[in-house]
VEXDREN-32719 format. One line per 8 residues: number of its first residue (from 1); their letters; for each residue x, y, z of N, C-alpha, C. Coordinates in Angstrom, 2 decimals. Example, Ala and Ser with C-alpha at 12.3 -4.5 7.8 and 13.67 -1.06 7.14 Angstrom:
BEGIN
1	AS	13.19/-5.69/7.80/12.30/-4.50/7.80/13.20/-3.30/7.80  12.85/-2.25/7.08/13.67/-1.06/7.14/12.90/0.03/7.87
***
This chain:
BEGIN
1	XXXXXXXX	56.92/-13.06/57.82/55.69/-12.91/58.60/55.34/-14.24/59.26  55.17/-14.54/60.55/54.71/-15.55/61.40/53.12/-15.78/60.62  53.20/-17.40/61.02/51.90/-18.05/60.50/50.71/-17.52/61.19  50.57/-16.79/62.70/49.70/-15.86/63.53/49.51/-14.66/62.83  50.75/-13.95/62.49/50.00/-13.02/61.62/49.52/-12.81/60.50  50.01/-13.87/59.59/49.11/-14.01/58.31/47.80/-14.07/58.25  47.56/-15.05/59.81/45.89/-15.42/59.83/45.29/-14.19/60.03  45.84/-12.87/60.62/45.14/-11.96/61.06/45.18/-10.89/60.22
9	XXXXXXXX	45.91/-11.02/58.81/46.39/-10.37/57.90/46.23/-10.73/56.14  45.66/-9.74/54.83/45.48/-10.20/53.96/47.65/-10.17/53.55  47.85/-10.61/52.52/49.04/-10.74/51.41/49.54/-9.28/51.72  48.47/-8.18/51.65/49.01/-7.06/51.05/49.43/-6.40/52.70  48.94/-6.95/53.78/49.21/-6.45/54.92/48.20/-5.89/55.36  47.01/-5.81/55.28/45.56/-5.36/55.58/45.18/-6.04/56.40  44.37/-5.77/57.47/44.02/-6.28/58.64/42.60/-6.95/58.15  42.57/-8.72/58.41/41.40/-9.26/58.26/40.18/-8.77/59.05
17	XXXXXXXX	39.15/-8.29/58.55/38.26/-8.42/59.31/37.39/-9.45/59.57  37.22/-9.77/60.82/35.49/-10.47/61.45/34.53/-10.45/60.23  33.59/-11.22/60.11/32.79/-10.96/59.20/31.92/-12.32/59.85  30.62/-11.22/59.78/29.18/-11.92/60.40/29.00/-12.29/58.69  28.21/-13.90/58.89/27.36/-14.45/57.46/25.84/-13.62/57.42  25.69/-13.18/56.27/24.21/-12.47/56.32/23.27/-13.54/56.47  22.01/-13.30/57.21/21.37/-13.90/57.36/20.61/-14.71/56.37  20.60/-13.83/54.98/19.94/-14.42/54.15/21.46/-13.97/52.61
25	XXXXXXXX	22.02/-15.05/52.32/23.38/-15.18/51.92/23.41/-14.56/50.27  23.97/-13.01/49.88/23.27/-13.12/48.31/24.75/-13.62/47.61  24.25/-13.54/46.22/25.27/-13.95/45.36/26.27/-13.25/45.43  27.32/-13.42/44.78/28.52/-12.64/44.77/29.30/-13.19/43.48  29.30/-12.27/42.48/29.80/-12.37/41.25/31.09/-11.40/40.93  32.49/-12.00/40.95/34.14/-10.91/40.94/33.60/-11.24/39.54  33.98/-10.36/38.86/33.80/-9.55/37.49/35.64/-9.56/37.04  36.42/-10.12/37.08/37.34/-9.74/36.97/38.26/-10.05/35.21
33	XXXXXXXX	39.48/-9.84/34.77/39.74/-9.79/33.26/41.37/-9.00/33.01  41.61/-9.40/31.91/42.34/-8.33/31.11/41.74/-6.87/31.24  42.75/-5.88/31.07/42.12/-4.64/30.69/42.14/-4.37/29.63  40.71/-3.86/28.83/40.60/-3.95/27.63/39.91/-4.98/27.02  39.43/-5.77/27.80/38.49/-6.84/27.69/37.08/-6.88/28.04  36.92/-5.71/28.01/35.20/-5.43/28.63/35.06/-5.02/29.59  35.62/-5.36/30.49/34.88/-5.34/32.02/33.76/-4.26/32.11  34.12/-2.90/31.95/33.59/-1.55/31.66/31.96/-2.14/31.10
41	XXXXXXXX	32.03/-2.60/30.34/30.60/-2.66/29.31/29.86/-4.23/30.07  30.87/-5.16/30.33/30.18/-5.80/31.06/29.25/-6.02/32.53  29.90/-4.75/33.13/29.34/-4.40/34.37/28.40/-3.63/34.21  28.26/-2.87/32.63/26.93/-2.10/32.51/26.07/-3.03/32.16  26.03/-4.29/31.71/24.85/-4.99/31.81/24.54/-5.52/32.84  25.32/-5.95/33.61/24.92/-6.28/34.82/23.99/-4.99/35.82  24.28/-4.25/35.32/23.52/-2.79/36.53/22.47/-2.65/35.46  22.30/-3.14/34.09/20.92/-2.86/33.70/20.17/-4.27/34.23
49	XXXXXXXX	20.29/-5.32/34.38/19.67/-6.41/34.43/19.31/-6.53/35.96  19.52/-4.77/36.67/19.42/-4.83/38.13/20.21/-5.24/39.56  21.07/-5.63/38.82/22.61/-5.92/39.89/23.00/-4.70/40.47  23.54/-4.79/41.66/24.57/-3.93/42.16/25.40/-4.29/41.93  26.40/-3.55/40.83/27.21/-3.29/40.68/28.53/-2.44/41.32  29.43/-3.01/41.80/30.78/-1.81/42.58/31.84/-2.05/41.60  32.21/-0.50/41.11/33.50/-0.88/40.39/34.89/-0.54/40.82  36.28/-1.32/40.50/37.44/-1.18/41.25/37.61/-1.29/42.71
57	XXXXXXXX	36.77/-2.09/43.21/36.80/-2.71/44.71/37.95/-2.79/45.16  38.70/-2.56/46.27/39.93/-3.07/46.81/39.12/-4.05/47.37  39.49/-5.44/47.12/39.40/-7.35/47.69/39.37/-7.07/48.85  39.90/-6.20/49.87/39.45/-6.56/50.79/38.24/-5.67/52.21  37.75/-5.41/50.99/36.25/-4.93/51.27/35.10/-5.51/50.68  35.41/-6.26/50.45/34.51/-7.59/49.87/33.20/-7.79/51.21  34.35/-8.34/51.73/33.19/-9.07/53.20/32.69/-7.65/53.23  32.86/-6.78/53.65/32.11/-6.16/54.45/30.62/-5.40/53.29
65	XXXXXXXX	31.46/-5.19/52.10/29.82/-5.27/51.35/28.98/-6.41/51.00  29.70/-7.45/51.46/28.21/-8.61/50.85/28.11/-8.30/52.56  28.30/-8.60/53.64/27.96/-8.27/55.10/26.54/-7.77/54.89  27.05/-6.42/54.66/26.02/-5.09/54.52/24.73/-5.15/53.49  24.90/-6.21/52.75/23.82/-6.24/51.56/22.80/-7.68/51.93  22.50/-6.88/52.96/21.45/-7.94/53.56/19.98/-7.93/53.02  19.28/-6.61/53.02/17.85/-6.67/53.30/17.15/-5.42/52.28  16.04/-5.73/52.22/15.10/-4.22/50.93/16.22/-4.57/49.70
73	XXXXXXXX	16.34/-3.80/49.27/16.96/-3.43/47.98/18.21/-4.22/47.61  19.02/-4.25/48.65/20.02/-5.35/48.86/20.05/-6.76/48.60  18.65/-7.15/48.53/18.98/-8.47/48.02/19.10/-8.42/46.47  19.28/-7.39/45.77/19.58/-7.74/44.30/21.21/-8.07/44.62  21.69/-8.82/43.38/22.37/-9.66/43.22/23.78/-8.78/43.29  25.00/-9.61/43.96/25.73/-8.28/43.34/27.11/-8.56/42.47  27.45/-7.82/42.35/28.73/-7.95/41.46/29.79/-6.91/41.70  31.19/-7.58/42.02/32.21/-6.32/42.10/33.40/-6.53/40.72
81	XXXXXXXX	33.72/-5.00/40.29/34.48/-5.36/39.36/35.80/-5.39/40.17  36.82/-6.31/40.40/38.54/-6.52/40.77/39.22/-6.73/39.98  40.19/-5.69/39.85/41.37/-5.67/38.67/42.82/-5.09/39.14  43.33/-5.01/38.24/45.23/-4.59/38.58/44.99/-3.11/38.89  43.91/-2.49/39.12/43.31/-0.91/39.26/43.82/-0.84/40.65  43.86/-1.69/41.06/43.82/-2.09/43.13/45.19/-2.13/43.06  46.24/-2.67/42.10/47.69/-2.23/42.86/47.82/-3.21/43.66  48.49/-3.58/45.07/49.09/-4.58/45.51/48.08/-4.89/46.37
89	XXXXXXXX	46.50/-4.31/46.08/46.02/-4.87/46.63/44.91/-6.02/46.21  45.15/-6.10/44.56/44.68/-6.83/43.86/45.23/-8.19/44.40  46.39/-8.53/45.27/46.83/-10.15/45.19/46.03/-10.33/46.69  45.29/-9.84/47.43/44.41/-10.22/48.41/43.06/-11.26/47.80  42.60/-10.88/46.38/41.95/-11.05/46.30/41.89/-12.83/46.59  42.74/-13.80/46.40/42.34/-15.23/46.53/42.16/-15.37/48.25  42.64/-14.65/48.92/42.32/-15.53/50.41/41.34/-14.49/50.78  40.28/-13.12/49.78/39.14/-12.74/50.51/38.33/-14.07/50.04
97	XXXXXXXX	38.34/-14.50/49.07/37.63/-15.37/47.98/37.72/-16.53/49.12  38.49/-17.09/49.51/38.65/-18.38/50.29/38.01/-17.78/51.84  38.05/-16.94/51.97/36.83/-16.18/53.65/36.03/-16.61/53.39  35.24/-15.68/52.17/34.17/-16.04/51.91/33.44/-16.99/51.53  34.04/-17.32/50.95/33.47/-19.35/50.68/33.33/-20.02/51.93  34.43/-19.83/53.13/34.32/-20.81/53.88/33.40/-20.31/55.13  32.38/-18.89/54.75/31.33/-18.05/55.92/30.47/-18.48/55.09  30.23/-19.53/53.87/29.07/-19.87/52.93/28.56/-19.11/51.98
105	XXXXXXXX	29.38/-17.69/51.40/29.19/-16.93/50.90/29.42/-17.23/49.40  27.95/-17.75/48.60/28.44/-18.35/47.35/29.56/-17.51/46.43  30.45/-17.51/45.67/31.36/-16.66/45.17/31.28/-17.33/43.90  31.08/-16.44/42.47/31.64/-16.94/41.29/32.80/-16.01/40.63  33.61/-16.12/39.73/34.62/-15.92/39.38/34.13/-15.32/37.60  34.16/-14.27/36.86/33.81/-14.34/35.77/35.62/-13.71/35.09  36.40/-14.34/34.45/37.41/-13.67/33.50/36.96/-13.28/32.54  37.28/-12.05/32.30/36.84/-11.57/30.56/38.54/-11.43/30.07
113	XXXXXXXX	38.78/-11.95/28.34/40.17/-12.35/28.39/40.13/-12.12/26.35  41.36/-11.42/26.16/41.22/-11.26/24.90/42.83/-11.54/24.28  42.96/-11.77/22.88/44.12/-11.86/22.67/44.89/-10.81/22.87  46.57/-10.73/22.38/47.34/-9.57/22.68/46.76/-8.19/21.60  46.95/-8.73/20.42/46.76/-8.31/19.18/45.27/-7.36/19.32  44.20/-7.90/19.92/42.88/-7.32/20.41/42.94/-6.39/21.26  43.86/-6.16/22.46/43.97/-5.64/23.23/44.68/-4.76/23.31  46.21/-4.83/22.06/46.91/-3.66/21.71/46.12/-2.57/20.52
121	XXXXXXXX	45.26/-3.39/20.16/44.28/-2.83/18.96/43.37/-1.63/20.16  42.48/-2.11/20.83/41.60/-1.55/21.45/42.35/-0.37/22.41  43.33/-0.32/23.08/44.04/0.83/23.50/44.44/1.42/22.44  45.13/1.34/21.54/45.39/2.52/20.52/44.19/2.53/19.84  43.12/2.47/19.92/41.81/2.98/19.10/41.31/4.20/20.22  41.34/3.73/21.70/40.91/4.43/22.65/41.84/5.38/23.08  43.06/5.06/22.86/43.91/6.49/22.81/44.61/6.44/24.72  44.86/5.68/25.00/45.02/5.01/26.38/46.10/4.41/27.09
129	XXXXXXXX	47.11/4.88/28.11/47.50/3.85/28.06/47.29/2.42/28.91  48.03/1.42/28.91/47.55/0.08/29.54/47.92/0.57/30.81  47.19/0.04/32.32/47.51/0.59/33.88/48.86/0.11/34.03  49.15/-0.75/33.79/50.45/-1.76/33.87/52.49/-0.87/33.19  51.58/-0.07/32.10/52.59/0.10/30.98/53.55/0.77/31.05  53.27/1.66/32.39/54.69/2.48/32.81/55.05/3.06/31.45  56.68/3.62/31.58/57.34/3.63/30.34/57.38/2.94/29.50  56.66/1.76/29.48/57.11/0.18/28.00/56.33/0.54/27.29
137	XXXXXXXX	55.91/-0.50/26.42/55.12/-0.44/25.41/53.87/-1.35/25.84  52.53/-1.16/24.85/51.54/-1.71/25.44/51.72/-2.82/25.81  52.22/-3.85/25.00/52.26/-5.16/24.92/52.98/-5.70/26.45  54.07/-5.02/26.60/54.95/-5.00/27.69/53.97/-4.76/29.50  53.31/-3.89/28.97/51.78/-3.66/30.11/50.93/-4.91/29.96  50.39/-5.50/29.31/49.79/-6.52/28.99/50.29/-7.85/29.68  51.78/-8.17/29.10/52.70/-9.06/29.83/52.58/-9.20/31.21  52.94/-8.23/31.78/52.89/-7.87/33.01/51.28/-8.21/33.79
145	XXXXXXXX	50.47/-8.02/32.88/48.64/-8.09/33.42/48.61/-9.63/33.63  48.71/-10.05/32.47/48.67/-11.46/32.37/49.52/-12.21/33.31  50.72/-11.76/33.98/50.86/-12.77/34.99/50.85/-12.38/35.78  50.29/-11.33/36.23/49.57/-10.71/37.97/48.33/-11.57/37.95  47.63/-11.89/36.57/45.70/-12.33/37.10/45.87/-13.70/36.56  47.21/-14.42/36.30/47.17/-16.01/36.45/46.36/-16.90/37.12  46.65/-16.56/38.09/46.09/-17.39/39.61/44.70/-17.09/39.87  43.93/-16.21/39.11/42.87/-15.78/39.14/41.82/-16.39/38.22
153	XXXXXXXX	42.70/-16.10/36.79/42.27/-16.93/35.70/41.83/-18.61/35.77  42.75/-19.01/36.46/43.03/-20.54/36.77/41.45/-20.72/37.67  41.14/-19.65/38.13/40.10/-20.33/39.38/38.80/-19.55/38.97  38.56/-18.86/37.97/37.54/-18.44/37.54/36.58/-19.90/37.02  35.44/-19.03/37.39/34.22/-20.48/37.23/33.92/-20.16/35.32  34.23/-18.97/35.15/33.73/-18.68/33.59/34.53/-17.79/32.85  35.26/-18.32/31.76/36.45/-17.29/30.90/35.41/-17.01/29.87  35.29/-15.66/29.31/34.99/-14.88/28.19/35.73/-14.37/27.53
161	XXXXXXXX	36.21/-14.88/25.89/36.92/-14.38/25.31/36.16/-13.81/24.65  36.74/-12.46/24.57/35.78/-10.83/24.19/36.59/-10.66/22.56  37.53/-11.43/22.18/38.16/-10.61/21.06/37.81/-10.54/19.80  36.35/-11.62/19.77/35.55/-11.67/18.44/33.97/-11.16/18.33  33.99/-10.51/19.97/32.94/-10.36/20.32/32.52/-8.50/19.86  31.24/-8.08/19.39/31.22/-6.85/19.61/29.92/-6.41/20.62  30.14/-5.35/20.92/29.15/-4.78/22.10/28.03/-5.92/22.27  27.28/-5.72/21.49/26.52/-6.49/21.46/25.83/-8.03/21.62
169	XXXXXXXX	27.26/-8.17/21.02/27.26/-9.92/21.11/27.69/-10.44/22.91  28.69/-8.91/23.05/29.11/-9.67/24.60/27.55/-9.32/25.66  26.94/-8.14/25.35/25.38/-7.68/25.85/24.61/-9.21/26.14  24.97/-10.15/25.14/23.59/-11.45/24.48/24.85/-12.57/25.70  26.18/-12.40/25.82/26.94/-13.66/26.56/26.22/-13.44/27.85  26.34/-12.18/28.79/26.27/-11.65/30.27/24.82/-12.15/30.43  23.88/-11.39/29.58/22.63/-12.10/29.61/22.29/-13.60/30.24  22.55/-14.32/28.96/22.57/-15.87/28.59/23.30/-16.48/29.77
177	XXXXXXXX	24.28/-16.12/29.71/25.29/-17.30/30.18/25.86/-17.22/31.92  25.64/-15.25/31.72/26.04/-15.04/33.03/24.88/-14.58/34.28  24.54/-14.08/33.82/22.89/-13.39/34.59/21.94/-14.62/34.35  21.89/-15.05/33.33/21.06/-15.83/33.08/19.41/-15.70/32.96  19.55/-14.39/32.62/18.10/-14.29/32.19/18.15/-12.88/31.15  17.03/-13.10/30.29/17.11/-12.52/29.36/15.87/-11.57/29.78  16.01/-10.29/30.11/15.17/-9.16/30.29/13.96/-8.66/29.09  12.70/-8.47/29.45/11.84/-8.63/28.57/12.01/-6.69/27.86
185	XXXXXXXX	11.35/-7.36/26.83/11.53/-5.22/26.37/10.31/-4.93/26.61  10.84/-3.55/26.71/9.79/-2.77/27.85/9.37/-1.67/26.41  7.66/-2.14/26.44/6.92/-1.33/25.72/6.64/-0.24/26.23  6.40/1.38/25.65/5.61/2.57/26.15/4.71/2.90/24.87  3.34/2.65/24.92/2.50/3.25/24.33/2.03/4.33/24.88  2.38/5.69/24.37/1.77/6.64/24.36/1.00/7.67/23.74  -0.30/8.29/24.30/-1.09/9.32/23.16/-0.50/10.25/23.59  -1.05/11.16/22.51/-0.72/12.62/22.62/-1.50/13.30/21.50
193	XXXXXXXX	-1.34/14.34/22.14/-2.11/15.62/20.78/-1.21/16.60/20.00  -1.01/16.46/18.72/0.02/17.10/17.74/-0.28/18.12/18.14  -1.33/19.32/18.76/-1.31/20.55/18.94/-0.30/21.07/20.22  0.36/19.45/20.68/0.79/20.12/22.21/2.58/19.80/21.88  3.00/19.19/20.59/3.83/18.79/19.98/3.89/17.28/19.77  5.08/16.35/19.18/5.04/15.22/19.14/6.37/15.14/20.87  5.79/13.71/21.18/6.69/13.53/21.91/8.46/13.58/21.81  9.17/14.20/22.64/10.58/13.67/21.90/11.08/12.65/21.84
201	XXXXXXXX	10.95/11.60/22.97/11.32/10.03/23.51/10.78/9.34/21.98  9.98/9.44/21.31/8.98/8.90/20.57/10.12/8.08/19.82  9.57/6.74/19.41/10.89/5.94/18.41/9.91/5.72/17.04  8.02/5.38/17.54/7.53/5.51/16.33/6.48/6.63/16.61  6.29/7.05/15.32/4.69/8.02/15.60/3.79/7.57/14.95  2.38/7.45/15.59/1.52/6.92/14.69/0.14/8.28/14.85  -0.33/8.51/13.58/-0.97/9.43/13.29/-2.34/9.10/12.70  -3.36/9.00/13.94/-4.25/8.42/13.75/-5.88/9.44/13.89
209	XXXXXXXX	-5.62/10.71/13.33/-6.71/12.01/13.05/-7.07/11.36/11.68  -7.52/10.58/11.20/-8.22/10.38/10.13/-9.26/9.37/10.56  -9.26/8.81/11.78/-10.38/8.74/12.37/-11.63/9.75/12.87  -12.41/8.71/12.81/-14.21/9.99/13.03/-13.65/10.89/14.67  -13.80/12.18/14.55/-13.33/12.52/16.15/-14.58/12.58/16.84  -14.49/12.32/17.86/-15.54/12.45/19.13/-15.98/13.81/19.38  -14.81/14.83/19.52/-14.91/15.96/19.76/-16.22/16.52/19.29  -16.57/16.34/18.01/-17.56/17.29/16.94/-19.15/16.30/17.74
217	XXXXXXXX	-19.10/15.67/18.85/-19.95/15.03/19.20/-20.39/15.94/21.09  -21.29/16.19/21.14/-21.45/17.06/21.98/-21.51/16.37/23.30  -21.92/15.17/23.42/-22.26/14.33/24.47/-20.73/13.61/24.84  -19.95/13.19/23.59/-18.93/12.63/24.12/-17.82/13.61/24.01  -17.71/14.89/24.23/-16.83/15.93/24.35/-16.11/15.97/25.48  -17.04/16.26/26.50/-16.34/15.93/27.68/-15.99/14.67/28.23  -16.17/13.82/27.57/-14.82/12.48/27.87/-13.97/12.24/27.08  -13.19/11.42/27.85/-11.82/10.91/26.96/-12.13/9.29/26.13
225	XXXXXXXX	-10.67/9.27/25.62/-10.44/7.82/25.13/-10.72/6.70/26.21  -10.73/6.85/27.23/-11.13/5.72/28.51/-12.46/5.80/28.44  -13.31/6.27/28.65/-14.58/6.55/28.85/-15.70/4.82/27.18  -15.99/4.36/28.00/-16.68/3.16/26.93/-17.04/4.23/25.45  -17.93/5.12/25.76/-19.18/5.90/24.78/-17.97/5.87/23.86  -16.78/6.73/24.37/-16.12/7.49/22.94/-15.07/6.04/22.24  -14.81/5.25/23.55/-13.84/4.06/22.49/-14.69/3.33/21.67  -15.95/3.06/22.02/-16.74/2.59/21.00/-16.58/3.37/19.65
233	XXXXXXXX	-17.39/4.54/19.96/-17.17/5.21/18.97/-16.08/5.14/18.05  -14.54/5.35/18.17/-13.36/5.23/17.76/-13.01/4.06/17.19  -13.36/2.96/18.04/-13.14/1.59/17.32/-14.27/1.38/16.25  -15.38/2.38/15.97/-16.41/1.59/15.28/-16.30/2.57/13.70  -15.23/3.86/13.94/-15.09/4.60/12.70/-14.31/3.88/11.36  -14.12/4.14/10.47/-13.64/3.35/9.68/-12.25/2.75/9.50  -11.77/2.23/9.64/-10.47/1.89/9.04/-9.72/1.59/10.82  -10.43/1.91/11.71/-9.81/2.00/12.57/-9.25/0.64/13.14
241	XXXXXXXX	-10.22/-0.49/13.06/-9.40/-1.84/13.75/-8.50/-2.64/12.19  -8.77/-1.91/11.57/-7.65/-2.27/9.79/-6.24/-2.11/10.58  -6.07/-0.10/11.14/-4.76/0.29/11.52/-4.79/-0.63/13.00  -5.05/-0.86/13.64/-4.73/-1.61/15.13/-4.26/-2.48/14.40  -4.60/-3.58/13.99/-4.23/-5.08/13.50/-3.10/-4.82/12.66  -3.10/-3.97/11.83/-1.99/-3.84/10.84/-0.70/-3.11/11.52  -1.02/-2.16/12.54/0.24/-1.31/12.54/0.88/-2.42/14.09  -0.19/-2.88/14.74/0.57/-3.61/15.56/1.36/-5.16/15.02
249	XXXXXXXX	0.91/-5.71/13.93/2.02/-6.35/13.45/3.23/-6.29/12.72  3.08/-4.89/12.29/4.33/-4.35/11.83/5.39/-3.86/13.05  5.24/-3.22/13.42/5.32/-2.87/15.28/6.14/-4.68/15.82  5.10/-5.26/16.00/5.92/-6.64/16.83/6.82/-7.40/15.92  7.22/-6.96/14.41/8.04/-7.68/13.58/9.00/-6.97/13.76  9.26/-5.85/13.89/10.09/-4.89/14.61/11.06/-5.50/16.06  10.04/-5.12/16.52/10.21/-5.63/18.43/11.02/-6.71/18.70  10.69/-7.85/17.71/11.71/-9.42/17.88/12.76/-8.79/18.04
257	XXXXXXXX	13.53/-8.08/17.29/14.78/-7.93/16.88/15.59/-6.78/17.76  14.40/-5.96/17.97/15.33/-5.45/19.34/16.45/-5.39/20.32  16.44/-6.51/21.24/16.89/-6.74/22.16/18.16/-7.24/21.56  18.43/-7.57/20.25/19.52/-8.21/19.51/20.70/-6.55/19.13  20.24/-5.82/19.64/20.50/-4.38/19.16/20.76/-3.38/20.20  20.58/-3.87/21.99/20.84/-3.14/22.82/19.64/-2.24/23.16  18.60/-2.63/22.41/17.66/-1.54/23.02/16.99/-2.28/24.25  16.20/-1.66/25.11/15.68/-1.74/26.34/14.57/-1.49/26.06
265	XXXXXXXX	14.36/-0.13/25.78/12.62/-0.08/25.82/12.30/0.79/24.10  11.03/0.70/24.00/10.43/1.51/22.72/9.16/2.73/23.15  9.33/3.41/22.83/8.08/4.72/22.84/7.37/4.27/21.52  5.93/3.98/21.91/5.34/4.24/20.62/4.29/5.13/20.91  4.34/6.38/20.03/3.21/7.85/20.30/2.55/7.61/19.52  1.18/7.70/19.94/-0.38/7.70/19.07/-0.66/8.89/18.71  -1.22/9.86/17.84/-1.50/10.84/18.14/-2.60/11.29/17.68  -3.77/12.17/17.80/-4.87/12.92/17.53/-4.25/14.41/17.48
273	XXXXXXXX	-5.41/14.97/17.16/-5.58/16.61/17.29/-5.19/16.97/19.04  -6.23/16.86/19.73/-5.66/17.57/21.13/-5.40/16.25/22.16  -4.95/14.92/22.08/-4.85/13.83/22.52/-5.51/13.10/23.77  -7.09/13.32/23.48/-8.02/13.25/24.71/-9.35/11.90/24.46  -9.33/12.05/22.99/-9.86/10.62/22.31/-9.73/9.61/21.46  -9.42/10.18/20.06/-8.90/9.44/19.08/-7.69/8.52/19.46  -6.36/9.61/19.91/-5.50/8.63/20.40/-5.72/7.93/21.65  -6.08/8.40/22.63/-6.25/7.34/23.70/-6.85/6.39/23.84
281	XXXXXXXX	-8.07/5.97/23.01/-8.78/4.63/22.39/-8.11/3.80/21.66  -7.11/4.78/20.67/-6.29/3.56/19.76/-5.14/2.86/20.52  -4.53/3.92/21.72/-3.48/3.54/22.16/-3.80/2.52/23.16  -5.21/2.84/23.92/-4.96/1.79/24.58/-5.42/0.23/24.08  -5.91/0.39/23.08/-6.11/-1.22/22.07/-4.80/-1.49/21.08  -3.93/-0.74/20.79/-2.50/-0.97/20.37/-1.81/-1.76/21.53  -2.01/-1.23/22.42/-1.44/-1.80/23.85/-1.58/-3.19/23.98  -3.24/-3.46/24.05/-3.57/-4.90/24.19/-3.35/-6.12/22.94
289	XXXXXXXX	-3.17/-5.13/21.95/-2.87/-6.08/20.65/-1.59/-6.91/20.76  -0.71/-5.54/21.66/1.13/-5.94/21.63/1.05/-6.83/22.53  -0.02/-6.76/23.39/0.15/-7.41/24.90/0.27/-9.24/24.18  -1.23/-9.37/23.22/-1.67/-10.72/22.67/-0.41/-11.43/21.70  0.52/-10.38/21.48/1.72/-10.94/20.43/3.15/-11.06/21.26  2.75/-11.07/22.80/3.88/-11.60/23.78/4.55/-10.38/24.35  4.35/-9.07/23.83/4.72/-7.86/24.71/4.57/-7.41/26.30  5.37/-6.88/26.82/5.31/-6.39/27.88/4.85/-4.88/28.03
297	XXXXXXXX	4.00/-4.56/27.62/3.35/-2.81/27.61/2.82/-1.85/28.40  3.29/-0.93/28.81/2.54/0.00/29.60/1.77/0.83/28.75  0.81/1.95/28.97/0.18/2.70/28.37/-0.06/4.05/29.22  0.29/5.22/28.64/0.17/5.97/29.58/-0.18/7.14/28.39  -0.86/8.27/29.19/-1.71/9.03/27.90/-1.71/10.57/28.80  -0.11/11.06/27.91/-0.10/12.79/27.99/-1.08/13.70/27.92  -1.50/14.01/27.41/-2.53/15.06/27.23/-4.26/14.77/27.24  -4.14/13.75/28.16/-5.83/13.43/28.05/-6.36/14.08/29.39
305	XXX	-5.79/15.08/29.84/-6.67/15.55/30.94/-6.60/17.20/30.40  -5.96/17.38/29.27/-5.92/18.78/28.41/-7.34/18.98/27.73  -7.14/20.52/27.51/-8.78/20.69/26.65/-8.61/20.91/25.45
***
């Protein structure tokens, strides 16, 4: 191939395209690895932490989606997963990488990379074979991986070795090290009325009809738990700011540990008889308690427009 047509041409024989710099330039994170090294689970944190995520990109459609990911919604961050999935068109990927750098298009490089032994383990657990493996044996697929994504490896800004890592722990690396921010957990306090069932989402239930009810009160019947008259009331029955103080520190000793565990968010259901006072007074001062112990909480209240 003449040095003219290379310039106009990727490795694999794909026609370079033109590529306008976006006006406002976003990140661009290749996700790339061994197979069997995460990638799969690592790109799901990335699409929870709000990334666009693309998986199995052919390299040389690169430019044209960071191009396109200009504006609204598009400026979240993005990330493509590139692997030996692409076939011969995986060896484009160093001179899209060198386009783009040189149109100012920041580019980072992430390898996820595990031993052999890890990786022949994890396909025969998954029952799979390696993309590479043809007729051989895994290991023989592996061989073969490892010196197609050499040149890749070598120029990655960040290697992750996944082979001591479990779900979780790699969940706490992508976070930390790669996203770089650690997503807050997302509280749901909700009431409800046991007569209309318990919620199903629910992770705790709290059962709080042994408070004085409003209901048997003729004036504060027709309002709810929002209404001042009846939260007074509710907060002033017995035992009631005992359970706020108490169940919300049991609740936030909980919560620390969360996010160490893959969870995202928590339902916590309040509940009364028909869920229009009792719980909606407690829930929404459960709310503000979690709020004072560093929580992020919404409050939202099912059945308070029920009779």
């Amino acid at each position: 191939m003449s040095d003219e047509a290379a310039a106009v041409t990727y490795p694999s024989g794909i026609p370079r395209p033109t590529f306008e710099t976006p006006a406002t330039v976003p990140e661009l994170l290749v996700l790339t690895g061994m197979s069997g090294a995460g990638r799969t689970k690592a790109s799901a944190v990335l699409a929870d932490l709000g990334w666009y995520v693309v998986d199995n990109l052919p390299p040389h459609l690169l430019a044209g989606l960071v191009s396109a990911h200009i504006s609204g919604e598009a400026q979240r961050r993005l990330a493509a997963v590139v692997d030996v999935r692409g076939g011969e068109f995986f060896q484009d990927l160093d001179t899209v990488m060198d386009d783009l750098e040189r149109k100012g298009v920041p580019v980072r490089v992430l390898f996820l990379d595990a031993s052999d032994a890890t990786l022949v383990r994890r396909f025969e657990e998954a029952r799979r074979p390696h993309p590479l493996q043809g007729d051989g044996t895994i290991l023989e697929g592996i061989a073969r991986e490892r010196e197609r994504v050499a040149d890749v490896r070598d120029r990655a800004d960040l290697v992750i070795d996944t082979s001591s890592l479990n779900v979780h722990q790699l969940r706490d690396v992508m976070t930390t090290e790669v996203a770089q921010e650690v997503p807050a957990l997302q509280i749901n306090v909700l009431s409800f009325g046991f007569k209309n069932g318990i919620p199903a989402d629910a992770d705790y239930v709290a059962d709080v009809r042994f408070l004085d009810n409003p209901h048997w009160q003729p004036e504060l019947r027709p309002l709810t738990g929002l209404d001042a008259a009846v939260r007074d009331h509710v907060l002033a029955s017995d035992g009631a700011r005992e359970f706020i103080d108490g169940y919300a520190e049991v609740v936030h000793g909980a919560l620390r540990h969360y996010r160490a565990h893959d969870k995202h968010s928590v339902t916590i259901a309040v509940g009364c008889t028909g869920g229009r006072h009792r719980s909606v007074a407690i829930a929404e001062a459960l709310g503000t308690a979690l709020r004072t112990r560093g929580h992020q909480v919404r409050t939202t209240h099912r059945d308070r427009s029920g009779t």
